[in-house]
C-alpha positions as CSV (number, residue, x, y, z in Angstrom):
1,X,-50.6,48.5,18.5
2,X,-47.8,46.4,17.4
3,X,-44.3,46.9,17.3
4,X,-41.3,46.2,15.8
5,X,-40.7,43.3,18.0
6,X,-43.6,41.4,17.0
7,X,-43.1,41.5,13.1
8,X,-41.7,38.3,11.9
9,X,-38.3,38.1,10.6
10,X,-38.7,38.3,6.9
11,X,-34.9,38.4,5.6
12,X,-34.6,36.8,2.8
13,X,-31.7,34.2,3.1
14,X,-29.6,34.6,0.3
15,X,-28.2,31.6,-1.8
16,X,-24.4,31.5,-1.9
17,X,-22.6,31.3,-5.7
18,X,-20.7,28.4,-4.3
19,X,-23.6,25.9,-4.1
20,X,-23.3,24.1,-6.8
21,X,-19.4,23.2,-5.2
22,X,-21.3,21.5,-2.1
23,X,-22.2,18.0,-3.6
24,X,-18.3,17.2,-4.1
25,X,-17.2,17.7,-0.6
26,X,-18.6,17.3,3.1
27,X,-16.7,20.2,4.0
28,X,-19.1,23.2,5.4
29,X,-19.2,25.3,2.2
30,X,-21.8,27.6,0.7
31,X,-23.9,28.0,3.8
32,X,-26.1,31.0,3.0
33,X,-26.7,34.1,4.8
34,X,-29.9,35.2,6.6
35,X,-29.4,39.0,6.9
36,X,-25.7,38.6,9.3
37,X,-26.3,35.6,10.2
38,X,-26.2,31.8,9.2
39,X,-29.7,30.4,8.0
40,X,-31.1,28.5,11.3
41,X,-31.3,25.0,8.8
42,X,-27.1,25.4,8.5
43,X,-27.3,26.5,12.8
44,X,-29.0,23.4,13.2
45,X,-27.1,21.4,11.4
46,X,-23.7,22.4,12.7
47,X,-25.2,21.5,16.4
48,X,-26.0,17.9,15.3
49,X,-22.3,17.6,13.5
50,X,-21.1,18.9,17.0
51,X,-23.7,16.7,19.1
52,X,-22.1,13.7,16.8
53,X,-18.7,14.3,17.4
54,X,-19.1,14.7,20.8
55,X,-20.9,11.6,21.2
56,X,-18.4,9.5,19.4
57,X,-15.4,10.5,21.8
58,X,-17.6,9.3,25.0
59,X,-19.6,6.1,23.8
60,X,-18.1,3.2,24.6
61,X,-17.3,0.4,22.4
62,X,-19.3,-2.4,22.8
63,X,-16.8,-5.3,22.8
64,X,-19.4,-8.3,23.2
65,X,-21.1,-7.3,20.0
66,X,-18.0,-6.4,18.2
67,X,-16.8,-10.0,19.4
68,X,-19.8,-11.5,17.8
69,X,-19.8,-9.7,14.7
70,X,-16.6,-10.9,14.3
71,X,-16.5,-14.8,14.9
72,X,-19.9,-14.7,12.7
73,X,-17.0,-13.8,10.5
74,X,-14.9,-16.3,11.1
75,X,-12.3,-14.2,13.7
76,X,-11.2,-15.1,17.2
77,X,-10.3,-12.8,19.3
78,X,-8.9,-11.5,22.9
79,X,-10.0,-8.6,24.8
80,X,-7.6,-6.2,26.7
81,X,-8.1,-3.5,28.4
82,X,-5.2,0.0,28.9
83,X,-4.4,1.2,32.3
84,X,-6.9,3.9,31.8
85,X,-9.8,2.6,33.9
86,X,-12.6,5.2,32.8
87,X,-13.3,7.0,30.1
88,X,-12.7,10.4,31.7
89,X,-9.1,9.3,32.7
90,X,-8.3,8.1,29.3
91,X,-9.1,11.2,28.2
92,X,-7.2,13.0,30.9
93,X,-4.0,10.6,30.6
94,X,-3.2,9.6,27.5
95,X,-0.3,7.9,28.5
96,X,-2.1,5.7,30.3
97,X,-3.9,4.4,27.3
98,X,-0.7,3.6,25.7
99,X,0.2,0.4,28.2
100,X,-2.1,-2.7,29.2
101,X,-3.1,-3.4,32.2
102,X,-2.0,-6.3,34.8
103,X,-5.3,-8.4,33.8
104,X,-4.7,-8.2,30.1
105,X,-0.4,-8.4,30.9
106,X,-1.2,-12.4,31.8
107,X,-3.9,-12.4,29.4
108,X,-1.8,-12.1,26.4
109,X,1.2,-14.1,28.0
110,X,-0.8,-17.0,28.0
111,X,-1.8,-16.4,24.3
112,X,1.8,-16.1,23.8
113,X,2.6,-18.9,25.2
114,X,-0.2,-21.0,22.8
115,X,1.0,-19.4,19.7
116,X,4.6,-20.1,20.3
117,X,4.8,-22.9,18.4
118,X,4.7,-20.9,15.1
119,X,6.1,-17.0,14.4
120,X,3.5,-14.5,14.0
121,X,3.7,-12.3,11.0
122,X,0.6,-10.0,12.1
123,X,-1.2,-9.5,15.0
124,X,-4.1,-6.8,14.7
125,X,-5.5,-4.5,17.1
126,X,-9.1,-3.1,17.0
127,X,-8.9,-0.2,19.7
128,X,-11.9,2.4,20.4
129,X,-9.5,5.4,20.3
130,X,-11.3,8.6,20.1
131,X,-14.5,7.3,18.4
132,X,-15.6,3.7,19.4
133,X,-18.6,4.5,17.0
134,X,-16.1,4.1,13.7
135,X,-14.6,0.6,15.0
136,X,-18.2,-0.7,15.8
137,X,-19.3,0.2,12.6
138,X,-16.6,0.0,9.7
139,X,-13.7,-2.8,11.9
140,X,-15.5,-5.9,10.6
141,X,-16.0,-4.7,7.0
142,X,-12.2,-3.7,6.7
143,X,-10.9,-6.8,8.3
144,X,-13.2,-8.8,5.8
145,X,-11.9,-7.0,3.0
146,X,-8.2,-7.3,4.5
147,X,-8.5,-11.1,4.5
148,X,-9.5,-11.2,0.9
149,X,-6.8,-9.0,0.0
150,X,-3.9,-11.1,2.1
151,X,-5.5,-14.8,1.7
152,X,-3.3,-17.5,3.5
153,X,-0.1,-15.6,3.0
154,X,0.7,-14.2,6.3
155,X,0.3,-16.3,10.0
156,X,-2.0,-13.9,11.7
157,X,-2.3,-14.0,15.6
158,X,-6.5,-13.5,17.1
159,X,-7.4,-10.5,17.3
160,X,-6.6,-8.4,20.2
161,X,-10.2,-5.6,21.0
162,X,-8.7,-3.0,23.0
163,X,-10.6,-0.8,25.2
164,X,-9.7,2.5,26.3
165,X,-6.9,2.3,23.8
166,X,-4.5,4.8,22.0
167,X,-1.8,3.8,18.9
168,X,1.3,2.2,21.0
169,X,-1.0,-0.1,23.0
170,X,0.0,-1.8,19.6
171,X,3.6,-1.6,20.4
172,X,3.0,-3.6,23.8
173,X,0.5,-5.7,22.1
174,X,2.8,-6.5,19.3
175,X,6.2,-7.3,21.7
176,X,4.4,-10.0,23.7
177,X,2.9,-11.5,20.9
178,X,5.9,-11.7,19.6
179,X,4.7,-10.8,16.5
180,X,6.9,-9.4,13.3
181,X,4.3,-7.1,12.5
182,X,1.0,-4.7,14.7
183,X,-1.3,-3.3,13.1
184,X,-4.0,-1.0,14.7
185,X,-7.3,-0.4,13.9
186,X,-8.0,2.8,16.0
187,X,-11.3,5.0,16.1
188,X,-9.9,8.4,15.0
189,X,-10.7,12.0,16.5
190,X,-14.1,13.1,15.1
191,X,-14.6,16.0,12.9
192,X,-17.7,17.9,12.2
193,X,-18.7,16.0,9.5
194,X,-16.3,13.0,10.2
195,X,-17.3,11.4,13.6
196,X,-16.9,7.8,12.4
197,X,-13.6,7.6,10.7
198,X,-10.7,5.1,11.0
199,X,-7.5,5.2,11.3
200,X,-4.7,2.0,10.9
201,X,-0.7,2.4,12.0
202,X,1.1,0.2,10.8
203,X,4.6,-1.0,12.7
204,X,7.2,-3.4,11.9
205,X,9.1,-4.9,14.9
206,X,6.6,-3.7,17.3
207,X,8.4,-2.8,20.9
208,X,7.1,-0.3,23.6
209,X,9.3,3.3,23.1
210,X,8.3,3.3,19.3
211,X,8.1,6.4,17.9
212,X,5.3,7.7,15.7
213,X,8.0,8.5,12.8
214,X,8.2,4.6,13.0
215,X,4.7,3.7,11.8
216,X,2.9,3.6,8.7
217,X,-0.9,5.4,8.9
218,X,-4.0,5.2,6.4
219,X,-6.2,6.8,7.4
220,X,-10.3,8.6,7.5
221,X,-11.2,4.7,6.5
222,X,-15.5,5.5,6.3
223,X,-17.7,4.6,3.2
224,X,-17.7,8.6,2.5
225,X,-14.0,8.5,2.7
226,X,-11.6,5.9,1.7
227,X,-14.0,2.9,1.8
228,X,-12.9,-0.2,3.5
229,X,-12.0,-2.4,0.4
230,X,-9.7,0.2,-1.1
231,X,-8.2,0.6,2.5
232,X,-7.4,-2.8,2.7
233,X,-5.7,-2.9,-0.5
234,X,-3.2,0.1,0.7
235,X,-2.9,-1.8,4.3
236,X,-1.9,-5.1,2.4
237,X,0.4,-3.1,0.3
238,X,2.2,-1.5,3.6
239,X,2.2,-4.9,5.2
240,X,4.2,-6.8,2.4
241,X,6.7,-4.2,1.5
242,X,7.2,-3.9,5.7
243,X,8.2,-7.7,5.9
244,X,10.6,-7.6,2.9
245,X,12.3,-4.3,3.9
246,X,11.9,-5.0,7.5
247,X,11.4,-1.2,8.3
248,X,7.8,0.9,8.9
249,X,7.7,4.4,9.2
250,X,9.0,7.7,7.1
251,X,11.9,4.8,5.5
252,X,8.4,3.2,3.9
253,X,7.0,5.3,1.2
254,X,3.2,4.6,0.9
255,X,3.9,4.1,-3.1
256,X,0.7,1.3,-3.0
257,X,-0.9,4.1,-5.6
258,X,1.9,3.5,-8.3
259,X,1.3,-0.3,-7.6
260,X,-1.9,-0.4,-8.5
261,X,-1.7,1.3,-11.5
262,X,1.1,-1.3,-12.8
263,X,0.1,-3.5,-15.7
Protein backbone atom coordinates (compact mmCIF):
# COMPACT_ATOMS: atom_id res chain seq x y z
CA UNK A 1 0.00 0.00 0.00
CA UNK A 2 1.39 3.38 -0.57
CA UNK A 3 1.20 6.44 1.15
CA UNK A 4 1.25 9.85 1.05
CA UNK A 5 4.91 10.00 1.23
CA UNK A 6 5.67 8.18 -1.80
CA UNK A 7 3.32 10.28 -4.25
CA UNK A 8 5.40 12.64 -6.20
CA UNK A 9 5.11 16.21 -5.74
CA UNK A 10 2.77 17.38 -8.43
CA UNK A 11 2.37 21.24 -7.58
CA UNK A 12 2.08 23.05 -10.24
CA UNK A 13 4.58 26.00 -10.16
CA UNK A 14 2.85 28.96 -10.99
CA UNK A 15 4.23 31.59 -13.52
CA UNK A 16 4.67 35.04 -11.97
CA UNK A 17 2.81 38.23 -13.87
CA UNK A 18 6.18 39.92 -13.68
CA UNK A 19 8.04 37.76 -16.18
CA UNK A 20 7.91 39.46 -18.89
CA UNK A 21 9.93 42.42 -16.62
CA UNK A 22 12.91 39.73 -16.24
CA UNK A 23 14.87 40.23 -19.63
CA UNK A 24 15.58 44.04 -18.68
CA UNK A 25 17.29 43.47 -15.43
CA UNK A 26 19.60 40.80 -13.67
CA UNK A 27 17.97 41.53 -10.56
CA UNK A 28 16.15 38.20 -9.03
CA UNK A 29 12.54 39.11 -10.17
CA UNK A 30 9.61 36.96 -11.10
CA UNK A 31 10.84 33.72 -9.65
CA UNK A 32 7.66 31.61 -9.51
CA UNK A 33 6.17 29.68 -6.87
CA UNK A 34 5.98 25.89 -6.32
CA UNK A 35 3.17 25.45 -3.83
CA UNK A 36 5.22 27.84 -0.73
CA UNK A 37 8.16 27.55 -2.03
CA UNK A 38 10.60 28.75 -4.81
CA UNK A 39 10.67 26.41 -7.97
CA UNK A 40 14.01 24.13 -7.33
CA UNK A 41 15.38 25.71 -11.15
CA UNK A 42 15.34 29.46 -9.23
CA UNK A 43 16.85 27.26 -5.72
CA UNK A 44 19.50 26.16 -7.95
CA UNK A 45 20.23 29.02 -9.47
CA UNK A 46 20.54 31.27 -6.44
CA UNK A 47 23.23 28.49 -4.99
CA UNK A 48 25.43 28.93 -8.20
CA UNK A 49 24.99 33.10 -7.95
CA UNK A 50 26.08 32.45 -4.20
CA UNK A 51 28.90 29.65 -5.12
CA UNK A 52 30.09 32.63 -7.73
CA UNK A 53 30.30 35.20 -5.46
CA UNK A 54 31.97 33.39 -2.97
CA UNK A 55 34.51 32.14 -5.27
CA UNK A 56 35.44 35.54 -6.58
CA UNK A 57 36.26 37.05 -2.97
CA UNK A 58 38.85 33.91 -2.40
CA UNK A 59 40.53 33.29 -5.96
CA UNK A 60 43.54 34.80 -6.34
CA UNK A 61 44.60 37.03 -9.08
CA UNK A 62 46.94 35.60 -11.21
CA UNK A 63 49.44 38.32 -11.71
CA UNK A 64 51.90 36.40 -14.29
CA UNK A 65 49.09 36.10 -16.69
CA UNK A 66 47.62 39.38 -16.05
CA UNK A 67 51.32 40.65 -16.66
CA UNK A 68 51.35 38.89 -20.01
CA UNK A 69 48.07 39.92 -21.23
CA UNK A 70 49.18 43.15 -20.68
CA UNK A 71 52.63 43.73 -22.33
CA UNK A 72 50.94 41.66 -25.38
CA UNK A 73 49.24 44.97 -25.16
CA UNK A 74 51.84 46.99 -25.13
CA UNK A 75 51.89 47.85 -20.95
CA UNK A 76 54.78 47.53 -18.53
CA UNK A 77 54.15 46.99 -15.41
CA UNK A 78 55.36 46.49 -11.50
CA UNK A 79 54.08 44.20 -9.08
CA UNK A 80 53.45 45.06 -5.31
CA UNK A 81 52.17 43.36 -2.92
CA UNK A 82 49.93 45.06 0.66
CA UNK A 83 50.99 44.14 4.08
CA UNK A 84 48.28 41.64 4.20
CA UNK A 85 50.28 38.43 3.59
CA UNK A 86 47.27 35.86 3.00
CA UNK A 87 44.13 36.10 1.78
CA UNK A 88 42.39 35.29 5.07
CA UNK A 89 44.21 38.28 6.78
CA UNK A 90 43.27 40.59 4.11
CA UNK A 91 40.04 39.79 4.71
CA UNK A 92 40.36 40.03 8.50
CA UNK A 93 42.44 43.42 8.27
CA UNK A 94 41.55 45.64 5.97
CA UNK A 95 43.85 48.14 7.02
CA UNK A 96 46.46 46.18 6.29
CA UNK A 97 45.53 46.08 2.60
CA UNK A 98 45.66 49.72 2.49
CA UNK A 99 49.73 50.12 2.84
CA UNK A 100 52.57 48.20 0.83
CA UNK A 101 54.84 46.18 2.06
CA UNK A 102 58.79 46.58 2.77
CA UNK A 103 59.58 44.56 -0.57
CA UNK A 104 57.35 46.59 -2.78
CA UNK A 105 58.38 50.03 -0.38
CA UNK A 106 62.01 49.79 -2.37
CA UNK A 107 60.38 48.40 -5.30
CA UNK A 108 58.63 51.41 -6.26
CA UNK A 109 61.50 53.74 -4.91
CA UNK A 110 63.66 52.56 -7.39
CA UNK A 111 60.89 53.12 -10.10
CA UNK A 112 60.73 56.43 -8.68
CA UNK A 113 63.84 57.11 -8.86
CA UNK A 114 63.88 56.01 -12.95
CA UNK A 115 60.94 58.10 -13.76
CA UNK A 116 62.17 61.21 -12.07
CA UNK A 117 63.41 62.66 -14.89
CA UNK A 118 59.85 63.63 -16.10
CA UNK A 119 56.44 64.38 -13.85
CA UNK A 120 53.96 61.76 -13.90
CA UNK A 121 50.39 62.83 -14.63
CA UNK A 122 48.87 59.18 -13.98
CA UNK A 123 49.96 56.21 -12.46
CA UNK A 124 47.32 53.32 -12.52
CA UNK A 125 46.70 50.65 -10.20
CA UNK A 126 45.17 47.18 -11.13
CA UNK A 127 44.36 45.68 -7.49
CA UNK A 128 42.33 42.24 -6.93
CA UNK A 129 40.18 43.87 -4.23
CA UNK A 130 37.28 41.75 -3.43
CA UNK A 131 37.00 39.90 -6.73
CA UNK A 132 40.37 39.14 -8.52
CA UNK A 133 38.02 37.38 -11.10
CA UNK A 134 36.71 40.98 -12.50
CA UNK A 135 40.42 42.49 -12.94
CA UNK A 136 41.53 39.14 -14.70
CA UNK A 137 38.83 39.39 -16.89
CA UNK A 138 37.67 43.04 -17.84
CA UNK A 139 41.45 45.18 -16.52
CA UNK A 140 43.05 44.75 -19.98
CA UNK A 141 39.93 45.58 -22.06
CA UNK A 142 39.38 48.92 -20.03
CA UNK A 143 42.91 49.97 -20.04
CA UNK A 144 42.85 49.36 -23.85
CA UNK A 145 39.87 51.37 -24.25
CA UNK A 146 41.38 54.03 -21.74
CA UNK A 147 44.43 54.46 -24.00
CA UNK A 148 42.35 55.16 -27.07
CA UNK A 149 40.33 57.53 -25.25
CA UNK A 150 43.50 59.56 -23.58
CA UNK A 151 46.08 59.05 -26.68
CA UNK A 152 49.56 60.67 -25.90
CA UNK A 153 48.03 63.45 -23.79
CA UNK A 154 48.95 62.53 -20.31
CA UNK A 155 52.71 60.99 -19.06
CA UNK A 156 51.55 57.76 -17.63
CA UNK A 157 53.86 55.88 -15.07
CA UNK A 158 53.86 51.42 -15.64
CA UNK A 159 51.44 50.01 -14.22
CA UNK A 160 51.55 49.08 -10.62
CA UNK A 161 49.31 44.98 -10.19
CA UNK A 162 48.54 45.06 -6.66
CA UNK A 163 47.91 41.94 -4.74
CA UNK A 164 45.89 41.68 -1.72
CA UNK A 165 44.97 45.33 -2.35
CA UNK A 166 42.12 47.67 -1.09
CA UNK A 167 41.37 51.56 -2.61
CA UNK A 168 44.23 53.78 -0.70
CA UNK A 169 47.02 51.29 -1.62
CA UNK A 170 46.56 53.95 -4.41
CA UNK A 171 47.20 56.75 -2.12
CA UNK A 172 50.72 55.16 -1.13
CA UNK A 173 51.22 54.11 -4.64
CA UNK A 174 50.41 57.44 -6.05
CA UNK A 175 52.77 59.62 -3.26
CA UNK A 176 56.03 57.69 -4.14
CA UNK A 177 55.41 57.75 -7.60
CA UNK A 178 55.16 61.08 -7.35
CA UNK A 179 52.53 61.16 -9.55
CA UNK A 180 49.75 64.16 -9.92
CA UNK A 181 47.12 61.72 -10.42
CA UNK A 182 46.17 57.45 -9.04
CA UNK A 183 43.88 55.76 -10.45
CA UNK A 184 42.66 52.30 -9.19
CA UNK A 185 41.35 49.62 -10.96
CA UNK A 186 39.92 47.44 -8.01
CA UNK A 187 37.84 44.14 -8.23
CA UNK A 188 34.59 45.17 -6.46
CA UNK A 189 32.47 43.16 -3.73
CA UNK A 190 30.43 40.52 -5.60
CA UNK A 191 26.78 40.49 -5.80
CA UNK A 192 24.47 37.64 -6.60
CA UNK A 193 24.32 38.24 -10.03
CA UNK A 194 27.45 40.68 -10.14
CA UNK A 195 30.62 38.63 -9.03
CA UNK A 196 32.86 40.19 -11.69
CA UNK A 197 32.39 43.82 -11.57
CA UNK A 198 34.86 46.74 -11.40
CA UNK A 199 35.32 49.48 -9.76
CA UNK A 200 37.91 52.69 -10.58
CA UNK A 201 38.72 55.68 -7.75
CA UNK A 202 39.93 58.24 -9.01
CA UNK A 203 42.35 60.73 -6.75
CA UNK A 204 44.13 63.86 -7.47
CA UNK A 205 47.21 64.62 -5.37
CA UNK A 206 47.43 61.11 -4.17
CA UNK A 207 48.89 61.02 -0.34
CA UNK A 208 48.36 58.33 2.36
CA UNK A 209 45.42 59.73 4.98
CA UNK A 210 43.07 60.52 1.90
CA UNK A 211 39.76 60.25 2.58
CA UNK A 212 37.13 58.53 0.44
CA UNK A 213 35.09 61.93 0.09
CA UNK A 214 38.37 62.77 -1.77
CA UNK A 215 38.06 60.39 -4.69
CA UNK A 216 36.13 60.09 -7.72
CA UNK A 217 34.41 56.27 -8.33
CA UNK A 218 32.81 54.63 -11.51
CA UNK A 219 31.85 51.92 -10.98
CA UNK A 220 30.09 47.92 -11.80
CA UNK A 221 32.55 48.24 -14.98
CA UNK A 222 31.37 44.40 -16.63
CA UNK A 223 30.08 43.93 -20.35
CA UNK A 224 26.46 43.48 -18.56
CA UNK A 225 26.97 46.62 -16.79
CA UNK A 226 28.80 49.74 -17.85
CA UNK A 227 30.95 48.14 -20.58
CA UNK A 228 34.55 48.96 -20.64
CA UNK A 229 34.65 51.49 -23.56
CA UNK A 230 31.97 53.61 -22.17
CA UNK A 231 33.84 53.42 -18.79
CA UNK A 232 36.77 54.68 -20.17
CA UNK A 233 35.19 57.52 -21.68
CA UNK A 234 33.76 58.65 -18.06
CA UNK A 235 37.34 57.76 -16.44
CA UNK A 236 39.07 60.12 -19.11
CA UNK A 237 36.42 62.68 -18.47
CA UNK A 238 37.25 62.52 -14.44
CA UNK A 239 40.96 62.54 -15.25
CA UNK A 240 41.08 65.84 -17.41
CA UNK A 241 38.69 67.94 -15.39
CA UNK A 242 40.95 66.57 -12.07
CA UNK A 243 44.21 68.04 -13.62
CA UNK A 244 42.63 71.40 -14.56
CA UNK A 245 40.73 71.96 -11.32
CA UNK A 246 43.29 70.24 -9.32
CA UNK A 247 40.70 68.64 -6.91
CA UNK A 248 38.94 64.89 -6.96
CA UNK A 249 36.29 63.99 -4.87
CA UNK A 250 32.57 65.34 -3.86
CA UNK A 251 34.24 69.19 -5.24
CA UNK A 252 34.25 67.08 -8.84
CA UNK A 253 30.86 66.58 -10.20
CA UNK A 254 30.88 63.42 -12.57
CA UNK A 255 29.03 65.88 -15.29
CA UNK A 256 31.04 63.46 -18.21
CA UNK A 257 27.12 62.64 -19.21
CA UNK A 258 26.32 66.38 -20.18
CA UNK A 259 29.68 66.30 -22.04
CA UNK A 260 28.95 63.84 -24.22
CA UNK A 261 25.80 64.97 -25.21
CA UNK A 262 27.49 68.47 -26.31
CA UNK A 263 27.54 69.15 -30.03
Amino acid sequence: MSSDFDRPNTLPTAADPWTELRRHTPARIALGRSGASLPTAEVLRFAAAHAQARDAVHIALDVPTLEAVLRDDGWTSIAVHSRAPDRDTYLRRPDWGRRIDMESTERLRAAADKLAAAPIDLVVVIGDGLSAVAVQRHAPPLLHALRVELGDELHIAPLVIASQARVALADEIGERLKARVVLILLGERPGLSSPDSIGAYLTFAPKVGRSDAERNCVSNIRPEGLAPAPAAKRIAWLLREAMRRQLSGVALKDDSALALLAP
